[in-house]
C-alpha positions as CSV (number, residue, x, y, z in Angstrom):
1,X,0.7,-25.2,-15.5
2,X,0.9,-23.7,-12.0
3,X,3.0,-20.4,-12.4
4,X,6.1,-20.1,-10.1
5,X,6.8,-16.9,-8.2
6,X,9.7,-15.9,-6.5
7,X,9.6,-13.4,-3.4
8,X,12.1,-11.1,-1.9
9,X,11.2,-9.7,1.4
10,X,8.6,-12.9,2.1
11,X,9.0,-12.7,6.4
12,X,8.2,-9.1,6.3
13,X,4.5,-7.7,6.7
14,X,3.7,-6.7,3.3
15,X,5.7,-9.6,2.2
16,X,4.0,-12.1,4.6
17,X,0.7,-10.9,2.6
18,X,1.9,-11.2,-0.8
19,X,3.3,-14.6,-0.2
20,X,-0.7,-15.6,1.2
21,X,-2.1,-14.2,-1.8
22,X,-0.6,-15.7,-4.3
23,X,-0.6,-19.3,-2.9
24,X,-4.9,-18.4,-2.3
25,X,-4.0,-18.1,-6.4
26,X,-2.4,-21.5,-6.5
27,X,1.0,-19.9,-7.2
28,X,4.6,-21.8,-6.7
29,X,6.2,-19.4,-4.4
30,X,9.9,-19.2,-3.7
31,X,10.6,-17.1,-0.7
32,X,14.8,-15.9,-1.0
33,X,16.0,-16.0,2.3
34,X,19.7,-15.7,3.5
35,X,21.9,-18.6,4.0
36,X,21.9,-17.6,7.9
37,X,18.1,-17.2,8.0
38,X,16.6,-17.6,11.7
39,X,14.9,-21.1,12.4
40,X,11.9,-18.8,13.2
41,X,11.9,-17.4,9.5
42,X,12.2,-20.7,8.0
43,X,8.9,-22.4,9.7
44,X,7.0,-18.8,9.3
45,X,7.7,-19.5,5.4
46,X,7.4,-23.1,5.1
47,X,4.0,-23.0,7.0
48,X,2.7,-20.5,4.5
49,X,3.2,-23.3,1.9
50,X,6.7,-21.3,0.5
51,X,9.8,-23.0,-0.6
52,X,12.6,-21.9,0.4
53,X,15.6,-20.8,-1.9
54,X,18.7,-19.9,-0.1
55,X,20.8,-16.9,-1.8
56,X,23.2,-14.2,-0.6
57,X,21.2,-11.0,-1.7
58,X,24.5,-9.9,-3.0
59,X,25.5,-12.6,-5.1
60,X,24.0,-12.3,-8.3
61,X,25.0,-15.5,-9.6
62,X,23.3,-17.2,-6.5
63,X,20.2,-15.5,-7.0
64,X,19.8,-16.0,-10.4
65,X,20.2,-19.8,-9.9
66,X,17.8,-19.6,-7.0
67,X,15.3,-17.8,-9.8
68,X,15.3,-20.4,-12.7
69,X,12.0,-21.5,-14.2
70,X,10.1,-18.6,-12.6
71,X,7.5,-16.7,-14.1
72,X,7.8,-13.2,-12.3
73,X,10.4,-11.9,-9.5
74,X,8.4,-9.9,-7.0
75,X,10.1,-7.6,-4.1
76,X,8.3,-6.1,-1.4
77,X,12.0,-5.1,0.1
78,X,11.9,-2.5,2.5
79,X,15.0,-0.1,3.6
80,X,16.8,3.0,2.0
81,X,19.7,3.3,-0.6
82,X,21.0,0.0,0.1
83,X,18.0,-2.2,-0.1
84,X,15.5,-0.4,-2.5
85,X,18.3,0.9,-4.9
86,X,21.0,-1.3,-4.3
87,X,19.9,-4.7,-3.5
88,X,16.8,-4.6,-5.3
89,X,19.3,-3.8,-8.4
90,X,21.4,-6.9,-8.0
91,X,17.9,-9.1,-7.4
92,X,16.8,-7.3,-11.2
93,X,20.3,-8.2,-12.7
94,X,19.9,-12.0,-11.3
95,X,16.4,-12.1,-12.7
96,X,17.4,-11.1,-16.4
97,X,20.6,-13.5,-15.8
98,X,18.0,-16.2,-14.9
99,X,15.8,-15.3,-17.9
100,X,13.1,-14.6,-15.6
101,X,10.5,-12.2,-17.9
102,X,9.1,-10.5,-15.3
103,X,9.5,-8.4,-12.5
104,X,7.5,-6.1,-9.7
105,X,9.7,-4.1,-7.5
106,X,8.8,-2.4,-3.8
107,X,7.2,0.5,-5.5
108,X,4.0,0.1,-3.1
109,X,3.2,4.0,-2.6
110,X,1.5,7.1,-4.1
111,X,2.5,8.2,-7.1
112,X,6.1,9.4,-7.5
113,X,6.4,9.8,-11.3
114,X,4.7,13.0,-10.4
115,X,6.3,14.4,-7.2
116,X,9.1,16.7,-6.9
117,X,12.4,15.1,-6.3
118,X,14.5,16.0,-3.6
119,X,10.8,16.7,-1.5
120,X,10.4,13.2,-0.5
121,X,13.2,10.8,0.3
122,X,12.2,7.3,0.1
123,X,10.1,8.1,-3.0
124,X,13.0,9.7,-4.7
125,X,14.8,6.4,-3.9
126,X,12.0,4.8,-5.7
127,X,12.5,7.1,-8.4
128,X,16.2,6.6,-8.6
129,X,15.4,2.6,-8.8
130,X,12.9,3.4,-11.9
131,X,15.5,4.7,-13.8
132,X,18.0,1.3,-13.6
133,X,14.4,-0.9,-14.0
134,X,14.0,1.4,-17.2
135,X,17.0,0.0,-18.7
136,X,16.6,-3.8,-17.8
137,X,16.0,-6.4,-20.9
138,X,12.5,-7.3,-18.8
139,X,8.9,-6.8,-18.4
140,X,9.0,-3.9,-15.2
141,X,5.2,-3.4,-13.5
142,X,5.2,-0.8,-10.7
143,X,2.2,-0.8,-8.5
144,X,1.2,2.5,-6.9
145,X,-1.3,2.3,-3.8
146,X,-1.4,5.8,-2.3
147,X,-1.2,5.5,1.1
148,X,-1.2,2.2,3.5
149,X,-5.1,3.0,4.7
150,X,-3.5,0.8,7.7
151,X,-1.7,3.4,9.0
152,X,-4.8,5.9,9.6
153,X,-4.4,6.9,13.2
154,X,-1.2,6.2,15.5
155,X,0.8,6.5,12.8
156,X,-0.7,8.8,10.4
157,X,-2.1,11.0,13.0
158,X,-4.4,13.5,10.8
159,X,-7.4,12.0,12.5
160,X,-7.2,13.4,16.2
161,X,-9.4,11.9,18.6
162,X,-8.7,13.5,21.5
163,X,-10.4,16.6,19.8
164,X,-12.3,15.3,17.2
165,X,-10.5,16.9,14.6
166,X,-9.2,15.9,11.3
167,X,-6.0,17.8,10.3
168,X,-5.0,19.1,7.4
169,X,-2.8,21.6,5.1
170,X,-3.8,23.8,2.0
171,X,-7.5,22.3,1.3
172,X,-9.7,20.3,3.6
173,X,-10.9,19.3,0.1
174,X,-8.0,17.9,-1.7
175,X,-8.2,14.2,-2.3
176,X,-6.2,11.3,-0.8
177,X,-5.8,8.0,-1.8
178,X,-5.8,4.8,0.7
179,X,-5.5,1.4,0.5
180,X,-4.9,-1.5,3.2
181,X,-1.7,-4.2,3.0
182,X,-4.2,-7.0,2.2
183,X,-5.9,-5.4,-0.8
184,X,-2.2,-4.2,-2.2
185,X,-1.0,-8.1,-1.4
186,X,-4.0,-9.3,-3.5
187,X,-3.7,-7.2,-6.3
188,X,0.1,-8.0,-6.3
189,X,-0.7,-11.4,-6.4
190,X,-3.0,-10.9,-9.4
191,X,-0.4,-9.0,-11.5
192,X,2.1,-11.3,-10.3
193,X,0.4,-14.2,-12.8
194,X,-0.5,-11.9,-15.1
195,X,1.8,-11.6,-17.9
196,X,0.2,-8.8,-19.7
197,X,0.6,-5.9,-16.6
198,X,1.4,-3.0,-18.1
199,X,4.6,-0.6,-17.1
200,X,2.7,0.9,-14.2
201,X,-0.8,0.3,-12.4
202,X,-2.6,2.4,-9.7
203,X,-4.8,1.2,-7.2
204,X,-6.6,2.9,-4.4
205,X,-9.0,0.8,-2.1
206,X,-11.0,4.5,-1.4
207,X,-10.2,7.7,-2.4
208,X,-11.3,10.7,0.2
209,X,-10.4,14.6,1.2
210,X,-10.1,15.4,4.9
211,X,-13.6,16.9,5.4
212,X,-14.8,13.7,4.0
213,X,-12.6,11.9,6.8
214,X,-14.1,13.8,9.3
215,X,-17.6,13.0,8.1
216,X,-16.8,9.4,8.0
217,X,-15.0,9.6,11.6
218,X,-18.7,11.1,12.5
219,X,-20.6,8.3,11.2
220,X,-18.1,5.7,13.2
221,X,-18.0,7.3,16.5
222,X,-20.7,8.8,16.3
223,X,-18.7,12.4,17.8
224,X,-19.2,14.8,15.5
225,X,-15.3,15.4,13.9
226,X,-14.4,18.7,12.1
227,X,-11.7,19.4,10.1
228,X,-8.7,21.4,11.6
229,X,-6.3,23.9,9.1
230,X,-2.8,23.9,10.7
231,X,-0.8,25.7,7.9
232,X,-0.1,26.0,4.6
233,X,2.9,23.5,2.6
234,X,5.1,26.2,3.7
235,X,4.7,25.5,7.1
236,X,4.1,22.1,6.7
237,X,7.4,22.0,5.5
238,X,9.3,24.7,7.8
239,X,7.7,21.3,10.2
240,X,9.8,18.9,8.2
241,X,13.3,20.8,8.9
242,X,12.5,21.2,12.7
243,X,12.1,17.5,12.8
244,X,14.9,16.3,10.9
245,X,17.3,18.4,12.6
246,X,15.6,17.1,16.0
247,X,15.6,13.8,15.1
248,X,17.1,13.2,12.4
249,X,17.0,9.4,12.5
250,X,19.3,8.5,8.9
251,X,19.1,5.2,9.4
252,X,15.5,5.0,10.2
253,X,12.7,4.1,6.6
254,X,10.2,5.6,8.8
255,X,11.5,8.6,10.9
256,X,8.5,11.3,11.5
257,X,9.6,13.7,9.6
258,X,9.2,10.8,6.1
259,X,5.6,10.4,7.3
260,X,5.6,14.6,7.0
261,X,6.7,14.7,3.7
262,X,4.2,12.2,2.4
263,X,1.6,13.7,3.9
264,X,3.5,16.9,2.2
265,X,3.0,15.0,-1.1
266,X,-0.5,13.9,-0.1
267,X,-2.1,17.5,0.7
268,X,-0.4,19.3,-2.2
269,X,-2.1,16.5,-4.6
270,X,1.5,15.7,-6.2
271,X,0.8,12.1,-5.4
272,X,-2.5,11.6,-6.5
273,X,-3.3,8.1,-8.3
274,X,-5.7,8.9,-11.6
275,X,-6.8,6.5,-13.9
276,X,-7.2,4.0,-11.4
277,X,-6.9,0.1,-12.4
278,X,-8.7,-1.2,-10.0
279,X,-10.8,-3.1,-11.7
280,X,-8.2,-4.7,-14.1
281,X,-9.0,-8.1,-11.8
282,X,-12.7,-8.2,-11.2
283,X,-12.7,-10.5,-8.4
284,X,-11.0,-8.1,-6.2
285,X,-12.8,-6.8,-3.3
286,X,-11.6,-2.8,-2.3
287,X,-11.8,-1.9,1.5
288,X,-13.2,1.7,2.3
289,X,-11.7,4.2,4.8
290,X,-15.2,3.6,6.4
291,X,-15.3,-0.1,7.0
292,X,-11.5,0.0,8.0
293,X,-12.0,3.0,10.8
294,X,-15.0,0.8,11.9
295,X,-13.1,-2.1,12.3
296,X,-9.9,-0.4,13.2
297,X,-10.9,3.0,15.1
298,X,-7.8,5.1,15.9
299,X,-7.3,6.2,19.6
């Protein structure tokens, strides 16, 4: 019996992947969309092999009738307070309305359960989302990924070409966790159909400190890269206040100064993944920092 998924957040990057994994896994996928979707939307779903199930995301009753027969409800939402805490809670209340048993929300990050709230926005919005999940009559799986090993370079800039420098606070030593989109879409997928996923699973494609960045960045270029100390958390965070009062960006997921308090998170070793599932679905291949910086080199 082919198992049918529905998606929230299907036209978006991450969502795009999910949606490719899981039909790769023979899945029924039904992508939500809006009532006033864009034609372009609808044939970038359709041509992924998706049905389409039309709902306003704030009408439970609507969503729940969209979700009927499905398996698992997976999100990979993306926003602030409104999306990941409220509209992600009125797609969990449709699910349970729809007696859907499952469901994976857009947790995809490093680990929150362990950082400090009030230190990281968007994860304390995660956070804040856990605790209404909690309390749902369903089967909850977060899946925690570290950081998007996609985003090494332009947009995480620790790795500094221009000098041939890695950056990095407190210890050059401390470790980090990455993984790329398409290995967190495949292992979504996985758990998706898996009815036995546990409340939480961690994931990291490669696990590596700065000086081990620079030695791969070496390797890859072949420029030899050192690592560069710019400051303790203290400073790293003094950092954080300049740029939020600079540009402060509210309405922005992704402002600079977000990106500064993960990598906050990241150095101080508040996020760190441990006992890694990776291997909970065997067939799944892990891309390292290595092969993605050779394929991928930041400028």
């Amino acid at each position: 019996m082919t198992s049918s998924i529905v998606l929230a957040g299907a036209a978006g990057d991450l969502g795009t992947r999910i949606a490719k994994a899981l039909v790769a896994r023979g899945a029924s996928v039904r992508a939500l969309i809006r009532p006033n979707a864009s034609a372009a939307d609808r044939t970038h779903l359709t041509a992924l092999g998706l049905t389409l199930a039309e709902a306003d995301p704030a009408d439970v009753a609507a969503l729940a009738t969209a979700m009927q027969g499905a398996s698992c409800v997976v999100s990979a939402l993306n926003g602030l307070h409104n999306v990941i805490v409220e509209r992600q809670s009125v797609l969990l209340d449709a699910a349970v309305q729809a007696g859907v048993p499952r469901f994976i929300p857009s947790d995809y990050s490093e680990d929150f359960t362990r950082t400090t709230r009030g230190d990281n926005r968007n994860l304390d919005l995660r956070r804040e989302f856990m605790g209404r999940a909690d309390r749902a009559s369903l089967q909850v799986t977060t899946i925690l990924n570290g950081a998007f090993m996609d985003m090494l370079g332009n947009e995480m800039p620790i790795i500094q070409p221009r000098i041939h420098r890695v950056l990095y606070w407190v210890s050059a030593d401390q470790p980090m966790d990455f993984t790329t989109k398409d290995d967190v879409a495949a292992y979504v997928a996985a758990a998706a159909l898996d009815d036995t996923t546990p409340r939480i699973l961690r994931i990291a494609g490669d696990t590596l400190s700065a000086r081990e960045l620079a030695g791969v960045m070496s390797d890859v270029t072949g420029a030899p890269y050192k690592t560069l100390h710019v400051g303790n958390l203290g400073v790293l965070g003094a950092m954080i206040s300049v740029a939020k009062r600079i540009a402060p960006q509210p309405g922005d997921p992704f402002p600079a100064w977000q990106g500064m308090q993960y990598m906050r998170d990241m150095f101080s070793g508040k996020g760190q993944l441990t006992a890694l599932d990776n291997h909970r679905y065997p067939d799944l291949q892990w891309t390292s920092v290595r092969k993605q910086l050779t394929q991928h080199r930041p400028e």
